[in-house]
N, C-alpha and C positions, 0 to 999 in steps of 0.2 A: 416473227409471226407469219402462218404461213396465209397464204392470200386466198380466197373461195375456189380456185381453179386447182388449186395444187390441194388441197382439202375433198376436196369431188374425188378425185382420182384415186389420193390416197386410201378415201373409203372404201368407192369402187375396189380397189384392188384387194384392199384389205381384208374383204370380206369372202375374196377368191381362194387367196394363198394359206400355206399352212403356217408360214411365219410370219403373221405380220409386225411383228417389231423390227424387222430387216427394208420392211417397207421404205423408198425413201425416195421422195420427189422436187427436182431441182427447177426453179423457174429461169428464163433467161428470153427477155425481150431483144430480138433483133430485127430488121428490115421487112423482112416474112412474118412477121408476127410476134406469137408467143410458143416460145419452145418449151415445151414439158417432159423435163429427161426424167427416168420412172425406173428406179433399181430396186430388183428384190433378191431375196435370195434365190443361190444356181438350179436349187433343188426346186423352185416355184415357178421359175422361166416358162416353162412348158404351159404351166394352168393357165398364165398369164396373158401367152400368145392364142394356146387352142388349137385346138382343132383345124389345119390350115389356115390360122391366122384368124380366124371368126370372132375372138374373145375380143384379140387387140384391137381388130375391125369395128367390135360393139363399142368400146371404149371409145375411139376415135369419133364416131359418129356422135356418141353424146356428148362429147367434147366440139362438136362441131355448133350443136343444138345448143350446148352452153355461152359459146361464139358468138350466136346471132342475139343470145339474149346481154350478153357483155360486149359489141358492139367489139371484137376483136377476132384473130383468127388463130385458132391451135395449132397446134402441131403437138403428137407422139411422139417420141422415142423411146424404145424399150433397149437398156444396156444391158447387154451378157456380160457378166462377170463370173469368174471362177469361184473357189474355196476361199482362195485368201481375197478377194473382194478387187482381183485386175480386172484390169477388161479384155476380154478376149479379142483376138483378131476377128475381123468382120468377114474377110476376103471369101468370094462363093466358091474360088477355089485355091486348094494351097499349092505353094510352087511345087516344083519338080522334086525338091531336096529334101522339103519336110514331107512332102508322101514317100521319099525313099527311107527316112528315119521314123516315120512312127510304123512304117510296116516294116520294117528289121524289129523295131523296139517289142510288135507284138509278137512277133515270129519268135524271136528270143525268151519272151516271157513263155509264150504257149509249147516250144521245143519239151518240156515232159508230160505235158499236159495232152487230152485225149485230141483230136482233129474237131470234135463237134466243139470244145471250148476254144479253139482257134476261129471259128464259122462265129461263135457266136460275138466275139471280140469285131468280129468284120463287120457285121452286122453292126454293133453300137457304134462303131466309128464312123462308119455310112451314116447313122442316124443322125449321129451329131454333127455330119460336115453338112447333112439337107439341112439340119435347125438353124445351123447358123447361115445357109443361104437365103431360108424361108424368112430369119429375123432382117440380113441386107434387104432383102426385096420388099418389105415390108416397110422399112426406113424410107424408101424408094418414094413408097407413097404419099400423093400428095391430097391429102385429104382435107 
């Protein structure tokens, strides 16, 4: 059964995302409090965080508000996971080795394809290695 904290959230979220049945929230009491690990599906990640972080931010805060009336302290985390439900590496940035292979990897797929769908592969890869900085730095926070 799940506990009024982890019930808040999953509403909260629920009501955000387009899958909520992917919804799914872990409780885990340590020394810092209470940890509330919060996985949705890859394709919801985005609505979830917002707009520089502002959704996760709202979250957090009434999570904090929920705190002082449960006489404990939260903690967020929001896990990126992929298709098959991994978890993504967090790291803000990647070694030397995997920026050499996934920019051969595009180069090779884009090699018949026009120069603007090469730009625009650069572009999403860009996007996704800022998402997954902006989700690190966001873990970061100690709210």
């Amino acid at each position: 059964m799940a506990t009024i904290d982890q019930q808040f959230v999953e509403y909260i979220v629920k009501t955000l995302v387009n899958n909520p049945d992917k919804v799914e929230v872990e409780r885990k009491i340590d020394e810092k409090g209470v940890l509330l690990t919060l996985t949705v599906d890859p394709d919801d990640v985005g609505r979830v965080i917002g707009k520089r972080g502002v959704t996760a931010q709202a979250i957090r805060v009434l999570l904090r508000a929920l705190g002082t009336k449960q006489d404990a302290r939260y903690n967020l985390k929001i896990v990126n996971t992929d298709e098959d439900g991994e978890l993504i590496s967090r790291r803000s940035e990647p070694r030397e080795e995997e920026t050499v292979e996934a920019t051969e990897e595009v180069l090779d797929e884009n090699t018949e394809e026009d120069t603007d769908d090469t730009e625009e592969a650069e572009e999403a890869s860009e996007l996704a290695e800022k998402t997954r900085a902006e989700l690190a730095d966001l873990d970061d926070l100690d709210i």
